[in-house]
C-alpha positions in Angstrom: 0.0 0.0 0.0 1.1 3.3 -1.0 1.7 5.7 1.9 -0.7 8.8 2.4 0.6 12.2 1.5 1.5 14.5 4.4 -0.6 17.0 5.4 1.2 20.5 6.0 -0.4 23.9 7.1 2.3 25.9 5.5 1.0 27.6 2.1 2.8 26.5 -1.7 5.0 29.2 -3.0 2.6 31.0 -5.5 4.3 29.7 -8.1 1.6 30.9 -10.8 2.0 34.3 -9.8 5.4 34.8 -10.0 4.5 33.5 -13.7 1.7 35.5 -14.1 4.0 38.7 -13.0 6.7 38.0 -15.6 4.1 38.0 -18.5 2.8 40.7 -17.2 6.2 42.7 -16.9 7.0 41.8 -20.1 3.2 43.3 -21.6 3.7 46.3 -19.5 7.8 46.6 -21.5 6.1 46.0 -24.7 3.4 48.7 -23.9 6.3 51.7 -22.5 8.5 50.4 -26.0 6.3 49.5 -28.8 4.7 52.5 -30.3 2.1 50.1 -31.5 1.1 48.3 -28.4 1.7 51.4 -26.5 -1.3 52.8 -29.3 -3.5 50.3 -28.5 -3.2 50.4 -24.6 -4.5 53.8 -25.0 -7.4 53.7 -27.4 -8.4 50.6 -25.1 -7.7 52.3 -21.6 -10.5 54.9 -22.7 -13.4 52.0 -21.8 -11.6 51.4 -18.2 -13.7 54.0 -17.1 -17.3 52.8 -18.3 -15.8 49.2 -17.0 -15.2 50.3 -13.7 -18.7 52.0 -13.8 -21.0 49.0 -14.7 -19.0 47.0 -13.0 -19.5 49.3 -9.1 -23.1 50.3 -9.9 -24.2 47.0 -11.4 -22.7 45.3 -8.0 -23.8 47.8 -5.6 -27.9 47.8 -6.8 -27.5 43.5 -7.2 -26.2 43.4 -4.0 -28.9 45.3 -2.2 -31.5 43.6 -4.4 -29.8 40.2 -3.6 -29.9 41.2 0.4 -34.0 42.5 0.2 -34.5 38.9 -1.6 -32.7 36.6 0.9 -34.4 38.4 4.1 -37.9 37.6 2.0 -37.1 34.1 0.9 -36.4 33.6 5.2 -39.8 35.4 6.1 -42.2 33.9 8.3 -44.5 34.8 4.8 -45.0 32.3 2.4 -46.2 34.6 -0.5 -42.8 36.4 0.4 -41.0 33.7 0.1 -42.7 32.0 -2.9 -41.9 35.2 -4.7 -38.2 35.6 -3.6 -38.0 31.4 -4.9 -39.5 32.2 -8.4 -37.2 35.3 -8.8 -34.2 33.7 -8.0 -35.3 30.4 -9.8 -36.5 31.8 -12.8 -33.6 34.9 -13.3 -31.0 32.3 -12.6 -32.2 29.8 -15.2 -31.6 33.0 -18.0 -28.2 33.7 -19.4 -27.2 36.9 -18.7 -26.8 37.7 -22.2 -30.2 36.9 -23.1 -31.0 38.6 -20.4 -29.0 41.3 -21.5 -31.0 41.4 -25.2 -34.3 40.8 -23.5 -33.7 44.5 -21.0 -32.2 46.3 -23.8 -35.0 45.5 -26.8 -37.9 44.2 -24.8 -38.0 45.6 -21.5 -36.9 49.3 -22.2 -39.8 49.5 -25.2 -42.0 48.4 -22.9 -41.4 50.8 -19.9 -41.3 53.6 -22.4 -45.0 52.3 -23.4 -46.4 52.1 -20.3 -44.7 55.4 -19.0 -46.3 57.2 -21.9 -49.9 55.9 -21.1 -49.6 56.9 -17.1 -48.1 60.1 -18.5 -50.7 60.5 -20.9 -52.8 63.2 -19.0 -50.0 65.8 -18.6 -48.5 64.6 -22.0 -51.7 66.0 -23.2 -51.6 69.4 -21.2 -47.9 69.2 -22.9 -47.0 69.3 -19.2 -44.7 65.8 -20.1 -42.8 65.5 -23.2 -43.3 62.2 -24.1 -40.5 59.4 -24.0 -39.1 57.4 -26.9 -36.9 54.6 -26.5 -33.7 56.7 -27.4 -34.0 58.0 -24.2 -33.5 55.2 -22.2 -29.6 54.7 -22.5 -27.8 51.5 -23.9 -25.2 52.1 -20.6 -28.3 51.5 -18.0 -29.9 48.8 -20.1 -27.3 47.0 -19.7 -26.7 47.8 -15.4 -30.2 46.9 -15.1 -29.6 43.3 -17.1 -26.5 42.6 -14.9 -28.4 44.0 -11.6 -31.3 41.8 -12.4 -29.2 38.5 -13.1 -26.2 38.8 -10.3 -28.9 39.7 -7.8 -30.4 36.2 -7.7 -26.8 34.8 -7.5 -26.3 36.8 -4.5 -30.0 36.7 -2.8 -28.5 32.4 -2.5 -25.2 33.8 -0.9 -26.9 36.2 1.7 -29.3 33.5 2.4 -26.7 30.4 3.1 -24.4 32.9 5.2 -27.7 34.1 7.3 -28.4 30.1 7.8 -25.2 29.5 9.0 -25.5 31.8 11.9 -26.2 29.4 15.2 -29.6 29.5 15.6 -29.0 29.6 19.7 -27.8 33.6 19.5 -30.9 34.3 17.5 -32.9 32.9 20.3 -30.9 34.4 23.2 -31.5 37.6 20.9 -35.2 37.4 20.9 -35.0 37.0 24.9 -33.0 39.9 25.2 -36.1 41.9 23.5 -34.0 42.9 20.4 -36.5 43.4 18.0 -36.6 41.5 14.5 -34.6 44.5 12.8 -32.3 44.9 15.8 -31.5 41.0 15.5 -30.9 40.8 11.9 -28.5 43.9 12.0 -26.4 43.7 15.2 -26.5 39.6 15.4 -26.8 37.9 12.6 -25.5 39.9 9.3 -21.8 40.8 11.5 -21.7 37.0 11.6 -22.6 36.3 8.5 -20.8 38.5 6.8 -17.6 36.7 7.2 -19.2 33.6 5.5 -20.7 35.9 2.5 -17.4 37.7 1.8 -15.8 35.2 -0.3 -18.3 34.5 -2.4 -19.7 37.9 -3.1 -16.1 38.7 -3.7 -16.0 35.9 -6.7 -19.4 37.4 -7.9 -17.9 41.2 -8.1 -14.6 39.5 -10.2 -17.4 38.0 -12.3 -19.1 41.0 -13.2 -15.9 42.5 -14.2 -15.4 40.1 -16.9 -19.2 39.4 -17.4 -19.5 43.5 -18.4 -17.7 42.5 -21.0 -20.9 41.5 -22.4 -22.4 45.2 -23.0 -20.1 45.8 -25.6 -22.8 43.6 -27.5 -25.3 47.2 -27.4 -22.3 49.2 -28.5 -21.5 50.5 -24.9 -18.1 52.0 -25.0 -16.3 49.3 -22.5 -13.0 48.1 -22.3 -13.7 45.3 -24.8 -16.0 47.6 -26.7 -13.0 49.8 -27.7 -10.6 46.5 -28.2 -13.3 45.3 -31.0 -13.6 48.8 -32.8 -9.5 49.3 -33.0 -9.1 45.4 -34.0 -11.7 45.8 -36.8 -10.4 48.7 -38.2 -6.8 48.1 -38.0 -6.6 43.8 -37.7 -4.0 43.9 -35.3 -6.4 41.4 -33.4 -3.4 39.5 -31.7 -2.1 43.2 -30.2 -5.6 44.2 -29.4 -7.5 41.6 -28.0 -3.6 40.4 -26.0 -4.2 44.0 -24.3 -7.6 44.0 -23.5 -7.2 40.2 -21.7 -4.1 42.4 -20.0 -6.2 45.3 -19.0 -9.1 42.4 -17.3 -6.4 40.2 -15.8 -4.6 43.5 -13.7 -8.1 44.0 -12.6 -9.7 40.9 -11.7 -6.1 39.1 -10.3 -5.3 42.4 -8.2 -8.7 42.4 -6.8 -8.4 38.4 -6.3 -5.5 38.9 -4.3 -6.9 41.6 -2.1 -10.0 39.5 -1.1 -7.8 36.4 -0.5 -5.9 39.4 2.2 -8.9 40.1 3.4 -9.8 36.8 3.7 -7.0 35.6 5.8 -7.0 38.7 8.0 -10.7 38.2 9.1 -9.5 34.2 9.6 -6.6 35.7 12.0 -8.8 37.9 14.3 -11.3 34.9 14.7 -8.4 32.8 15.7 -6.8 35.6 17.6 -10.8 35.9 19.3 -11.3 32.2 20.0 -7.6 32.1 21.7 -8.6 35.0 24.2 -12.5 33.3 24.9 -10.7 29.8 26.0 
């Protein structure tokens, strides 16, 4: 019989990043030195900005979403919860590029239809000037489709890191006379919290790459401005080499922070626990 491998505590040498640094030292010399590359990084750099954007305000509105449908698939309701089920069931089931195409050419139509016809009283007084689609912007068509599908991924992650709160400081809550607002915020989301971090940190890296996808409406992203430079120039090795570039700084530099995070939060529990016993 072949012997067990031995189990060790201490960490592997991060290898992959020392790799991953050297390719991206070498980019970064290419950038500062080839005119070409360093024409590229800068016609692409221009859709950081709109990246960033969707990216924060996409995140921020699924998360609070996300949050409002976890605390209402735990109500004591069951049309609450029946509706938070068939929400997260049913949005989770869609791609989020479908869902993208459905927000942007169904759902914007749409509202502007039904605002015109609640409108259509001061419309008529010319009090309103009615709406068209053109003024509902590709940019928030396409925070709204990414709010609408992260949020069910997230309303799972609140809801498993609310479960996993002992059940026995909820009840010695409840006979303290902490009302149901005062349990959930000063008991049970500080402990949950540390079991929601990780995963809602892997959710905000996905967005990153999955606003990728509004460049599909024409939104001027990062990978937006790759596709117009490659198609007009077809330098699509250069182009598309910087954009994956421009996403990997982002999403591994944000990796590494919430793995920093991670640990640190780990440290002060164990640093806690040592002091309790």
């Amino acid at each position: 019989m072949t012997a067990a491998p031995k189990s060790t505590d201490k960490p592997d040498f991060p290898w992959w990043l020392l790799a991953a640094g050297a390719i991206a030292l070498f980019l970064a010399i290419q950038i500062v030195l080839n005119d070409l590359y360093s024409q590229i990084f800068t016609i692409v750099s221009r859709g950081v900005g709109i990246t960033i954007f969707v990216t924060l305000v996409g995140f921020a509105l699924a998360t609070a979403i996300g949050l409002l449908l976890a605390v209402m698939g735990l109500s004591r309701f069951l049309v609450l919860r029946q509706i938070a089920r068939f929400y997260v069931e049913i949005i989770r089931g869609i791609p989020i590029l479908v869902l993208l195409f459905y927000i942007a050419f169904v759902g914007a139509p749409g509202f502007v239809v039904a605002w015109n016809v609640l409108m259509t009283p001061l419309i008529d007084r010319g009090l309103v000037e009615p709406m068209s689609v053109r003024d509902v912007s590709l940019l928030w068509r396409a925070i709204i489709a990414l709010t609408i599908g992260y949020s069910a991924f997230i309303a799972e992650v609140f809801r498993a890191g609310i479960l996993s709160v002992d059940a026995g400081q909820v009840e010695a809550a409840k006979a303290l006379g902490l009302a149901p607002v005062q349990r959930f915020r000063f008991i049970v989301l500080p402990q949950a919290i540390r079991t929601i971090l990780p995963p809602l940190g892997n959710d905000f890296i996905a967005m990153i790459k999955d606003s990728s996808l509004v460049s599909v409406l024409g939104v001027a992203d990062l990978t937006q401005m790759g596709k117009v430079y490659a198609s007009g120039s077809f330098r699509f090795f250069e182009t598309y080499s910087i954009v994956a570039y421009v996403y990997l700084l982002l999403t591994v530099g944000l990796s590494l922070g919430l793995r920093a995070l991670e640990k640190r939060l780990r440290r002060s529990d164990e640093e806690r626990g040592t002091r309790t016993e």
